[in-house]
C-alpha positions as CSV (number, residue, x, y, z in Angstrom):
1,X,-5.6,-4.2,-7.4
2,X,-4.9,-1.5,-4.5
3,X,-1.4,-0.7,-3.8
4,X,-2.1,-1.2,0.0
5,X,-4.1,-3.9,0.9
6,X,-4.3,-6.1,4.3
7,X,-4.5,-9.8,3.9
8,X,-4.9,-11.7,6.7
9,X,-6.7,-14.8,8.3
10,X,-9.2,-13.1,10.7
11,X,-12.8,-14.6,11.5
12,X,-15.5,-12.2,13.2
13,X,-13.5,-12.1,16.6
14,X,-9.9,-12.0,15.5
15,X,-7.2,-11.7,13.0
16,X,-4.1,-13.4,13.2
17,X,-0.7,-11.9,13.1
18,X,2.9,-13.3,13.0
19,X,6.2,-12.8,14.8
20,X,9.5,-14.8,15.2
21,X,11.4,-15.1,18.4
22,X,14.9,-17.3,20.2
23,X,13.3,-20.3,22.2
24,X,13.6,-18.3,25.4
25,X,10.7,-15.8,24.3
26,X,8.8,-18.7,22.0
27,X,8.8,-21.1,24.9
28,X,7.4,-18.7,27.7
29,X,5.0,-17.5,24.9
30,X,3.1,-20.7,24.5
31,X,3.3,-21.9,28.4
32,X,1.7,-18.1,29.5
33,X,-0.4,-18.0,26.8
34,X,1.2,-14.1,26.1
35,X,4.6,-12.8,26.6
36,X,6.4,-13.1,29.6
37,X,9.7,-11.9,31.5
38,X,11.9,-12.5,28.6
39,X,10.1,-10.3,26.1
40,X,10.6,-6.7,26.2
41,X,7.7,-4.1,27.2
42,X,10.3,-1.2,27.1
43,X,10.9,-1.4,22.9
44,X,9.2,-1.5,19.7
45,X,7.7,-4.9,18.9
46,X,6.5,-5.5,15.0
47,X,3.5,-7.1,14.4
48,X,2.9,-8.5,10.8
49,X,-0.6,-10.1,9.2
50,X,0.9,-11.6,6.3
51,X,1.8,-14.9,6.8
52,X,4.9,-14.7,3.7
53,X,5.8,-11.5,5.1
54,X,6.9,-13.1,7.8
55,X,9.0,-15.6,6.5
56,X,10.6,-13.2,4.2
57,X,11.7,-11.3,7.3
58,X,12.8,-14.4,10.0
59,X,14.2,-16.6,6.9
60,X,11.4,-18.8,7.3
61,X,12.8,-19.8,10.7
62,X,16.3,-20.0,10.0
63,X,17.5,-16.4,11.4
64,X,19.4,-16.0,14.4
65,X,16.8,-15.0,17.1
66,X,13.9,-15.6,14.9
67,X,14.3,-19.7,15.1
68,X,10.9,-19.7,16.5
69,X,7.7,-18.4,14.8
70,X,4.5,-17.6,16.8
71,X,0.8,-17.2,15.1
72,X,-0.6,-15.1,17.3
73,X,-4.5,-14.2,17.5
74,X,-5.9,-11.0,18.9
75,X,-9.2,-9.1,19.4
76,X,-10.3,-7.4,15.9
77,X,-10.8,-4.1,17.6
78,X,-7.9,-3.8,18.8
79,X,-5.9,-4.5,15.7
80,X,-8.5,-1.7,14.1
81,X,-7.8,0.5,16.5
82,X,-3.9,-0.1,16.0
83,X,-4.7,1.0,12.6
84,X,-6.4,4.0,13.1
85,X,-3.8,5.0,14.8
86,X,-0.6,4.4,13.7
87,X,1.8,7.4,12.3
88,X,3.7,5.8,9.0
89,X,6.9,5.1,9.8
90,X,8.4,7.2,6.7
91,X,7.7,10.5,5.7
92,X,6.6,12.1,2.2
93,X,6.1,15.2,1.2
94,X,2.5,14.2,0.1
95,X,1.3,13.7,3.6
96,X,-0.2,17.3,4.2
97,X,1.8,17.7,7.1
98,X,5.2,19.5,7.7
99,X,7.8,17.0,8.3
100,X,8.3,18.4,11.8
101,X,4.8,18.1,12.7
102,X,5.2,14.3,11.2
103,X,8.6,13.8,13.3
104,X,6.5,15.3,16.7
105,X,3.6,12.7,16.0
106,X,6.1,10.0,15.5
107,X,7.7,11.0,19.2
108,X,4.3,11.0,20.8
109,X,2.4,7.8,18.9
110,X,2.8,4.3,20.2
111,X,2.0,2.9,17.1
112,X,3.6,2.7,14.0
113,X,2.7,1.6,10.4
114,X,4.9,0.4,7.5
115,X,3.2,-0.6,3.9
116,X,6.3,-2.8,2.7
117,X,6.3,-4.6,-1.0
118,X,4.7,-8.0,-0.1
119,X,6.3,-11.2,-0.8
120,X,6.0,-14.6,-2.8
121,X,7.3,-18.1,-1.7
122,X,10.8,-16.8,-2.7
123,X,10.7,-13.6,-1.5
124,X,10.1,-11.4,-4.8
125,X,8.2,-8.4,-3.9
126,X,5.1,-8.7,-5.3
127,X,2.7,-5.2,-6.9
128,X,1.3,-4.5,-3.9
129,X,2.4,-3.2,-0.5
130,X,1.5,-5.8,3.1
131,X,1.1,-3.8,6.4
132,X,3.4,-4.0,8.9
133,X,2.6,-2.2,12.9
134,X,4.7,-1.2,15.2
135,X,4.0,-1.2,18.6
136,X,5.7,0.5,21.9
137,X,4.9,2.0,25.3
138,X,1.1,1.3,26.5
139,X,0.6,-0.1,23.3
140,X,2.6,-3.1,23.7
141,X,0.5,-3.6,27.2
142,X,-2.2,-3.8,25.8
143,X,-1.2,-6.3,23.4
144,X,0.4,-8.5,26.0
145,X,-1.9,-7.9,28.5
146,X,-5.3,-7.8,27.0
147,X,-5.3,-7.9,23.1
148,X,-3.9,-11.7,22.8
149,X,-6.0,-14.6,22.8
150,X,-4.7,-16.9,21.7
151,X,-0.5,-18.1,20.8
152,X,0.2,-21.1,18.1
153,X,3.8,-21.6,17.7
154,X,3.7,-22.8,14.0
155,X,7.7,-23.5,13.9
156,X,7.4,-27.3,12.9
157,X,4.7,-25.8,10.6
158,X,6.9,-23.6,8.5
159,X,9.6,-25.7,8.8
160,X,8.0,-28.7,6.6
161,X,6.7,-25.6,4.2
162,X,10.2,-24.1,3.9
163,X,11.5,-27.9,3.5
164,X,9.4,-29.1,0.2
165,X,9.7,-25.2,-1.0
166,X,13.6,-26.1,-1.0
167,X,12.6,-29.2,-3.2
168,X,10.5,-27.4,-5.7
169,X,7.6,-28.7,-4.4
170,X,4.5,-25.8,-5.0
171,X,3.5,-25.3,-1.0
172,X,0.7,-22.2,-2.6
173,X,-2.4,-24.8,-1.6
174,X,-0.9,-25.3,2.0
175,X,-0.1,-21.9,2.8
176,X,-2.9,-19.7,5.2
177,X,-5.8,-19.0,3.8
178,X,-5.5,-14.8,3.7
179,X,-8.0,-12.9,2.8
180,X,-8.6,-9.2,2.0
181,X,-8.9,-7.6,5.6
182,X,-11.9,-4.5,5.7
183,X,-11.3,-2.0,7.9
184,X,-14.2,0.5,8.9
């Protein structure tokens, strides 16, 4: 097994990623079809493939400002081309860069990556690292403006899940279907 792997549901068009939002972001999300007035174009956004990821980070549904949790498809070459460009978010001294030339491609990139321990249905890390981009500046434009196709909000969803995970219940043959992402 690789330490850093992307596992995702994707089909030859798209991939899907996940992010959690109040109601006032969620709600304009789904009506426009992408985000609207109430999301912000002028900060970071993070956009994660893995689906248990996600409820690791928004508490599957029950953290303040993260009540609301969007699936949200876009274009396959633009999340490759994400990719290919982000800067990782942390520096090491293995990265054959100085950390000051790091630092000044952090200032300049509008994309960043993070490879954080993936979860299971409880949140244990698991042996291998899940992908996490950052996005800001023209970036984020893109993504609202041309990357998105398509917005599920999958709240009532995860709800049920988290619900019958509370109970004991295994939820593993309900969860998305993820799969090994390649990238070129």
């Amino acid at each position: 097994m690789k330490e850093k792997e992307i596992r995702a549901v994707y089909n030859e068009k798209t991939i899907r990623v996940y992010q959690a939002y109040p109601d006032i972001i969620a709600d304009e999300a789904i009506k426009l079809g992408t985000f609207g007035s109430h999301f912000s174009m002028n900060r970071m956004t993070w956009i994660k493939p893995s689906f248990l990821w996600m409820m690791y980070r928004c508490g599957w549904a029950e953290k303040e400002n993260q009540e609301r949790v969007l699936a949200i498809d876009i274009k396959r070459d633009a999340f490759d081309k994400i990719v290919k460009n982000a800067i990782v978010s942390t520096y090491s001294d293995d990265m054959n860069i100085s950390k000051e030339e790091w630092q000044n491609r952090v200032k300049n990139s509008d994309i960043r990556v993070q490879w954080d321990p993936e979860k299971d249905i409880e949140g244990n890390n698991l042996p291998y690292r899940s992908i996490q981009l950052g996005i800001r500046n023209n970036a984020v434009k893109e993504y609202v403006n041309d990357w998105i196709v398509h917005i599920e909000d999958i709240t009532p969803f995860v709800k049920d899940l988290n619900l019958s995970r509370k109970k004991g219940i295994d939820i593993t043959s309900v969860l998305p279907k993820e799969k090994i992402y390649p990238l070129l």
